[in-house]
C-alpha positions as CSV (number, residue, x, y, z in Angstrom):
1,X,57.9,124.9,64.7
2,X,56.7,127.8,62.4
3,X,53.4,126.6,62.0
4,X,53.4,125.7,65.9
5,X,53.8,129.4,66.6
6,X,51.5,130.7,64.2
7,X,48.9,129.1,66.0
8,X,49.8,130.2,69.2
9,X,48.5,134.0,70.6
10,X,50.6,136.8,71.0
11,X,50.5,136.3,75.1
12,X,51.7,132.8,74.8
13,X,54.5,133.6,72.7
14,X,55.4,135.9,75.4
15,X,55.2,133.6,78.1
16,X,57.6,131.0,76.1
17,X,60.2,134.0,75.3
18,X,60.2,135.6,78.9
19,X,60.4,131.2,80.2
20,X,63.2,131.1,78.0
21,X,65.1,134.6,79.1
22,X,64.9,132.9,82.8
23,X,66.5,129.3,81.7
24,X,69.1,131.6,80.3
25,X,69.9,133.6,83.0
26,X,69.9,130.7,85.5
27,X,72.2,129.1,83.0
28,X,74.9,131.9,83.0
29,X,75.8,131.4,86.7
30,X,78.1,129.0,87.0
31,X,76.9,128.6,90.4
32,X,73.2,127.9,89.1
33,X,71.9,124.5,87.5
34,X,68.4,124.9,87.5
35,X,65.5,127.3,88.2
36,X,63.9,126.6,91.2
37,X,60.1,125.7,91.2
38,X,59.2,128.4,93.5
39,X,60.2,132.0,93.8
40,X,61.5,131.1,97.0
41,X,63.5,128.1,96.1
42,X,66.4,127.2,94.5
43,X,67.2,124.2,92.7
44,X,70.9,123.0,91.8
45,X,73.4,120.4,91.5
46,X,76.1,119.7,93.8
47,X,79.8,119.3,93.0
48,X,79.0,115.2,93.6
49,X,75.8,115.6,91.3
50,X,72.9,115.3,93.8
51,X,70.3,117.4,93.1
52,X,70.0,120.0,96.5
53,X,66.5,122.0,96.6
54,X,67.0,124.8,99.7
55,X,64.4,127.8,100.8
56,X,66.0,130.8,100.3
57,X,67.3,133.2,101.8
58,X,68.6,130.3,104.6
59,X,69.1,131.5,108.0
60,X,70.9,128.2,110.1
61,X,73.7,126.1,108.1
62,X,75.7,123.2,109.8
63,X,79.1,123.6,107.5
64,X,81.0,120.3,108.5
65,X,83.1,121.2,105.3
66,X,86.7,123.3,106.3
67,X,87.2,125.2,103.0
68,X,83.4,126.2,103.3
69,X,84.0,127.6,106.7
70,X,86.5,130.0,105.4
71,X,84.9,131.1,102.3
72,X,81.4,132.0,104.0
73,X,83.5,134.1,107.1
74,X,85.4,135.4,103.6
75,X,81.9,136.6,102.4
76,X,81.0,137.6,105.7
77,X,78.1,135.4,105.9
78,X,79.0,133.0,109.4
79,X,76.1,134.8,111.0
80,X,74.1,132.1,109.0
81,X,76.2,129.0,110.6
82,X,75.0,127.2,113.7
83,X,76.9,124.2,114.2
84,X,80.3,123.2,112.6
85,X,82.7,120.3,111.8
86,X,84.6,119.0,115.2
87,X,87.8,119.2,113.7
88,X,87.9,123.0,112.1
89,X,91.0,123.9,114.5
90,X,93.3,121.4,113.2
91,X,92.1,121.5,109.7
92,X,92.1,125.4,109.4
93,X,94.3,126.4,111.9
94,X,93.7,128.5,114.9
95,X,93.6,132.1,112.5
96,X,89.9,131.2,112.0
97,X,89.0,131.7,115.7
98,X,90.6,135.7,115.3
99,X,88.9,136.3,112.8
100,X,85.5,134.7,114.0
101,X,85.9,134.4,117.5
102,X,82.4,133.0,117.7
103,X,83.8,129.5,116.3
104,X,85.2,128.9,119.8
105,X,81.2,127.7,121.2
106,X,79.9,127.1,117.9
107,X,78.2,123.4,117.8
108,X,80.4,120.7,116.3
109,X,77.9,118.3,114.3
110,X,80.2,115.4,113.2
111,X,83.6,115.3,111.3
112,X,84.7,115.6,107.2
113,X,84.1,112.0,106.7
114,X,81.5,111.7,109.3
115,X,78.2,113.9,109.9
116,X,76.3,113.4,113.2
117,X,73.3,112.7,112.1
118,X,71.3,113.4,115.6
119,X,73.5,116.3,116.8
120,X,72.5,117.6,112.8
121,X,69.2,117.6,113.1
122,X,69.4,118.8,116.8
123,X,70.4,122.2,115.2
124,X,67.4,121.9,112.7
125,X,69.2,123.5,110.1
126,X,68.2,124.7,106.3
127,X,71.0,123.1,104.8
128,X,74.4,121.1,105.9
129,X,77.4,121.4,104.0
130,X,79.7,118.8,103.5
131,X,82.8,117.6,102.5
132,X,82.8,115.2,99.5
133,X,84.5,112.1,101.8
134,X,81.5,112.4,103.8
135,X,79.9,109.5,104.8
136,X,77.0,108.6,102.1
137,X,75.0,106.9,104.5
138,X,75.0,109.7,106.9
139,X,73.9,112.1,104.3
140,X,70.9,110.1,102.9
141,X,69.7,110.2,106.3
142,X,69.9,113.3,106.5
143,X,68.2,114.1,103.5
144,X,65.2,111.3,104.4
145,X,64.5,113.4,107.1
146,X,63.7,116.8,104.8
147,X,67.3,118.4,105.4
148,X,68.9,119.5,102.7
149,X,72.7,118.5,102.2
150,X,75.0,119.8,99.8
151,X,78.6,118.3,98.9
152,X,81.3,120.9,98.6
153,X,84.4,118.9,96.9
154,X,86.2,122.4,95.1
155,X,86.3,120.7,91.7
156,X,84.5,120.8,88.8
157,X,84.7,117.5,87.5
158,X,81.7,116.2,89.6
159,X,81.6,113.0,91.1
160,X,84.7,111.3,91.6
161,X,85.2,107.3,92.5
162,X,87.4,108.4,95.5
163,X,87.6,111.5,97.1
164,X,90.5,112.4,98.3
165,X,92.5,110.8,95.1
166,X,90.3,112.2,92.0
167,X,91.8,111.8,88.1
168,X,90.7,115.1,86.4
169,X,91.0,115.3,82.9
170,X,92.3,118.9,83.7
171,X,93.0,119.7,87.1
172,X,93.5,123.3,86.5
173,X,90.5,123.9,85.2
174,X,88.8,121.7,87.5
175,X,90.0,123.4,90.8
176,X,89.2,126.8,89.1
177,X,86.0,125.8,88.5
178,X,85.2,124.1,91.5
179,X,86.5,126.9,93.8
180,X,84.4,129.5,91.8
181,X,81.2,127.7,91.8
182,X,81.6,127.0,95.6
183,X,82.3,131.0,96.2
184,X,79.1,131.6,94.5
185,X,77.1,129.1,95.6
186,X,78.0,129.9,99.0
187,X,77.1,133.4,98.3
188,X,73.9,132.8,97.0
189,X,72.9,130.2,100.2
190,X,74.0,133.1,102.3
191,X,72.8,136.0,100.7
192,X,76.1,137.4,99.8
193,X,75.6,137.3,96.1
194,X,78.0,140.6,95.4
195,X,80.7,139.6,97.7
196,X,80.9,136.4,96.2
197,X,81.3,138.3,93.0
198,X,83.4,140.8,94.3
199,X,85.9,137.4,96.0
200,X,85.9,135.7,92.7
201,X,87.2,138.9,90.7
202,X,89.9,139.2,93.4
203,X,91.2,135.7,92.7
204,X,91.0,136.4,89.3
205,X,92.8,139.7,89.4
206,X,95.8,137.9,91.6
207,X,96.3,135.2,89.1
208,X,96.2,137.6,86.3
209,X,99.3,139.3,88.5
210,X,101.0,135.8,88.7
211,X,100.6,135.2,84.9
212,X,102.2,138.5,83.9
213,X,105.4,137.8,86.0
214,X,106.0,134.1,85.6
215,X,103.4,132.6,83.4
216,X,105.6,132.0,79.7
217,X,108.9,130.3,81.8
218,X,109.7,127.0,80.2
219,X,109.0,124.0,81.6
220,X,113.1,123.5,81.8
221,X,113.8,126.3,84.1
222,X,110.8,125.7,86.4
223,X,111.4,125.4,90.0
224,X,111.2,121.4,90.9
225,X,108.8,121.1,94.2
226,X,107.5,118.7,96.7
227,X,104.7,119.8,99.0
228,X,103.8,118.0,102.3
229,X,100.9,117.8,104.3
230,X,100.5,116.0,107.7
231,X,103.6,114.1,108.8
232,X,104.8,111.4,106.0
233,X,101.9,112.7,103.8
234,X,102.6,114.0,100.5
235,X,100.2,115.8,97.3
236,X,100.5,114.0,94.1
237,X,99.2,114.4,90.7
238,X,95.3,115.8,89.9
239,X,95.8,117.7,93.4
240,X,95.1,121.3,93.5
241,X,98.9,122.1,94.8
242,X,99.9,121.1,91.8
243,X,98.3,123.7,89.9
244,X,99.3,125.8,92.3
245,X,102.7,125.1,91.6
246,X,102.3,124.8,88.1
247,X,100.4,129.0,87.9
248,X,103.2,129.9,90.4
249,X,106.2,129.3,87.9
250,X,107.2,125.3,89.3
251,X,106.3,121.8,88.8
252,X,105.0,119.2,91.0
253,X,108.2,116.3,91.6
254,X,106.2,113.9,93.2
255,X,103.2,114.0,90.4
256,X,105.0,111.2,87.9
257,X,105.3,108.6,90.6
258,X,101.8,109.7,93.0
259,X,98.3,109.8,92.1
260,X,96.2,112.0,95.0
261,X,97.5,112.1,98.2
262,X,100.4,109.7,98.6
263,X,103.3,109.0,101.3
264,X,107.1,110.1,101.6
265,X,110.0,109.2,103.3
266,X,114.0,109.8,103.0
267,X,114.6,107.4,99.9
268,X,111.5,108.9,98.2
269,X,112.4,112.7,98.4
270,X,116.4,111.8,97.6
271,X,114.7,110.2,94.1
272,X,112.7,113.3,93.9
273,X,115.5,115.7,94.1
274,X,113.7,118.5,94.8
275,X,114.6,122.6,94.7
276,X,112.4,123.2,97.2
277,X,110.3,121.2,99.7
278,X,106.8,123.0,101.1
279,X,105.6,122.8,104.2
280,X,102.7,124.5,106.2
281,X,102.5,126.0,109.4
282,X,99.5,124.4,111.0
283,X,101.8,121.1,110.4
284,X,105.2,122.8,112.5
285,X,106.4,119.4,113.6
286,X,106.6,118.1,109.8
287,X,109.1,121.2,109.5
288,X,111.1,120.5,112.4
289,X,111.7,116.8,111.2
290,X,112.5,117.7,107.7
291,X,115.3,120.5,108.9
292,X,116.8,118.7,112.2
293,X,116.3,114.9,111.5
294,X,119.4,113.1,110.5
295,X,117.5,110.9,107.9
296,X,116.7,113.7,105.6
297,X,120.5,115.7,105.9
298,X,121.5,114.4,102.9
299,X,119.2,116.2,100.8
300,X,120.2,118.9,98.6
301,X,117.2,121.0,99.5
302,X,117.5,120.7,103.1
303,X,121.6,121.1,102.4
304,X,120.8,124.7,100.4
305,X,118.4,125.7,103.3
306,X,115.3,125.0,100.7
307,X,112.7,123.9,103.1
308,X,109.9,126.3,102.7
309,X,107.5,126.7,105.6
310,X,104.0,128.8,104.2
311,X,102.4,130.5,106.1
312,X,98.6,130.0,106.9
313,X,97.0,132.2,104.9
314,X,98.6,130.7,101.7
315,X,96.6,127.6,102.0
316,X,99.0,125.3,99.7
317,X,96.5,122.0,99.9
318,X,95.0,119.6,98.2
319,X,91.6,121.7,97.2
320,X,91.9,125.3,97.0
321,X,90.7,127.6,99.1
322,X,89.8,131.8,97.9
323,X,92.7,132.9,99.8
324,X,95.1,129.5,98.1
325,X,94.4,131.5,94.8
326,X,93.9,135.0,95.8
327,X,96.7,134.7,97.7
328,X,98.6,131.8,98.1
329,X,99.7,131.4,93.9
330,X,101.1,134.9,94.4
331,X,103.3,134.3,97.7
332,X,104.5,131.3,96.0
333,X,105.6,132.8,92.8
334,X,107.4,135.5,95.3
335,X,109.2,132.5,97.2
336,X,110.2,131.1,93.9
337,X,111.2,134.3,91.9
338,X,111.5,137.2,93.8
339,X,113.2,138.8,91.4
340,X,109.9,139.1,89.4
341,X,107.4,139.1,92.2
342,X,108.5,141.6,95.0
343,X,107.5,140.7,99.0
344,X,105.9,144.4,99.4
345,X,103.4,143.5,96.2
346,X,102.6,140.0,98.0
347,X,101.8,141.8,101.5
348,X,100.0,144.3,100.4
349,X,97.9,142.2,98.6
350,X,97.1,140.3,101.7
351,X,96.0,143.0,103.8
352,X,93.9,144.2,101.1
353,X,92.1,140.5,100.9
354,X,92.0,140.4,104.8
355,X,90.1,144.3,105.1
356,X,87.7,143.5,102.3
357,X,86.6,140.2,102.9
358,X,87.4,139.0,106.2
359,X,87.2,141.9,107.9
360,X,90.0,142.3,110.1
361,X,93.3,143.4,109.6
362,X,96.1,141.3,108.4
363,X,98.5,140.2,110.9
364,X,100.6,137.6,109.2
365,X,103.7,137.6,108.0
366,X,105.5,136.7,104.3
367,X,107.8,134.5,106.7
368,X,106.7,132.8,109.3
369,X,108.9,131.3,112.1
370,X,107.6,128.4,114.6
């Protein structure tokens, strides 16, 4: 190698050096795999390993990905969307249409699982996002026809054999990988490079406020919890909620017996036994049934009034969302230990996120009533 670069001029070792400083930078962005081959393109890897080569900066995006809704109206970047996934109402919830009212007439172009491949290309977009259950068909298509398509899955683990039910060698640091390398890839597709920064360092500085207050209590004293989806649904092991759990001071009861997304019913949740049963709001009728129906009265949650309904903006699914760590860890953390996590620190935190990244003020509440 020494003789290699005796040989070569004083202008080609300058070329190789200032070649090399690029690689490196590209390298340092976790949102970055590869340089692009022209200035204006950039060339990556998606979060189910396809290689994704887009024009920058793009101007029309079909998002048929829910989580990638949010974070781009987070960075303020939905000016850039032009046709969305059918379903974003009930897998959202109607908050997203307050704070981007535009939403309401926007396109729909196919569902999470399946893009429409005409009404796509109808909308001649720059690049499509979608969700990582999304049909693989569908998506070659779409690429055969010169669009690029980029899978959005919020973990870090790549490819996984099914979607919705991944094993992740560490979950935690899959989901925070995932959900920062979607924030910045986002922000770099959109052109919001600093307020992705600026999103990421607010998650960051939340979780640091979780840690502080409940990170070091033993695994003993932990709050036992059970979170639901959709009705009979249920998260199991290597799902984000669990880590949310896990950061927020509890433990995941239904992780030993469920990998992914599982089921419930009365006998399951009585050999559970949790402290605490989470629900969500944009599911009301699964919180109804758990507090009125007969079948689950027997419960010592439901007994000790422990049935937890969170609020929208917490975001307590199966892949994170900004807000689900920005946010979402902290509330939980209140719900479980308010002695260590006061209600005033949680909503002022909120309102903070909603002014600086969405926009708009904050008009939720810590407890929300249906």
């Amino acid at each position: 190698m020494k003789n290699l670069f005796k040989r070569s001029n004083s202008v080609l070792l300058c070329a190789v050096l200032a070649l090399a400083l690029l690689f490196s930078v590209c390298g340092a962005g976790t949102a970055a795999a590869a340089a692009g081959t022209a200035k204006d393109t950039w060339t990556f890897v998606d979060q189910a390993d396809n290689i994704v080569s887009v024009k920058l900066p793009v101007k029309r995006m079909v998002v048929l990905q829910h989580h990638s809704i949010d974070i781009i109206c987070q960075l303020g970047g939905q000016d850039k969307i032009v046709g969305v996934e059918g379903q974003w109402s009930k897998n959202l919830g109607n908050y997203i249409a307050d704070i981007w009212p535009a939403i309401k007439n926007m396109p729909t172009a196919g569902t999470l699982a399946e893009p429409n491949v005409e009404a796509v290309a109808a909308l001649a977009p720059d690049v499509v996002i979608v969700a990582s259950q999304a049909k693989k068909e569908s998506c070659a298509q779409l690429r055969d026809m010169g669009i690029p398509v980029c899978v959005v899955s919020l973990r870090g683990e790549g490819r996984q054999a099914e979607a919705q039910n991944p094993r992740l060698a560490n979950a935690d640091a899959a989901y925070t990988q995932g959900c920062e390398w979607a924030i910045k890839t986002l922000g770099r597709l959109t052109g919001r490079d600093a307020q992705a920064n600026a999103l990421w360092a607010f998650c960051q500085e939340s979780r640091k406020m979780v840690d502080d207050a409940v990170g070091k209590i033993a695994d003993k004293k932990r709050v036992r919890a059970v979170t639901v989806m959709n009705k009979n649904g249920v998260y199991g092991n290597d799902k984000y909620v669990g880590c949310m759990l896990l950061r927020a001071g509890g433990i995941n009861a239904a992780a030993k017996d469920l990998q992914g997304n599982g089921t419930y019913n009365a006998e399951t949740l009585a050999k559970w036994d949790p402290d605490v049963i989470i629900t969500q709001d944009r599911y009301p009728e699964v919180y109804k049934e758990l507090t009125t129906s007969p079948e689950y009265a027997k419960l010592r949650c439901v007994k000790e009034g422990n049935v937890i309904l969170a609020p929208y903006w917490t975001k307590p699914w199966g892949n994170p969302d900004a807000d689900s760590m920005a946010l979402g860890e902290l509330w939980l953390a209140w719900k479980f230990y308010p002695n260590k996590i006061s209600g005033e620190t949680v909503l002022k935190r909120a309102q903070e996120f909603y002014k600086k990244f969405y926009g708009v003020p904050f008009t939720g509440t810590l407890t929300p009533t249906l």
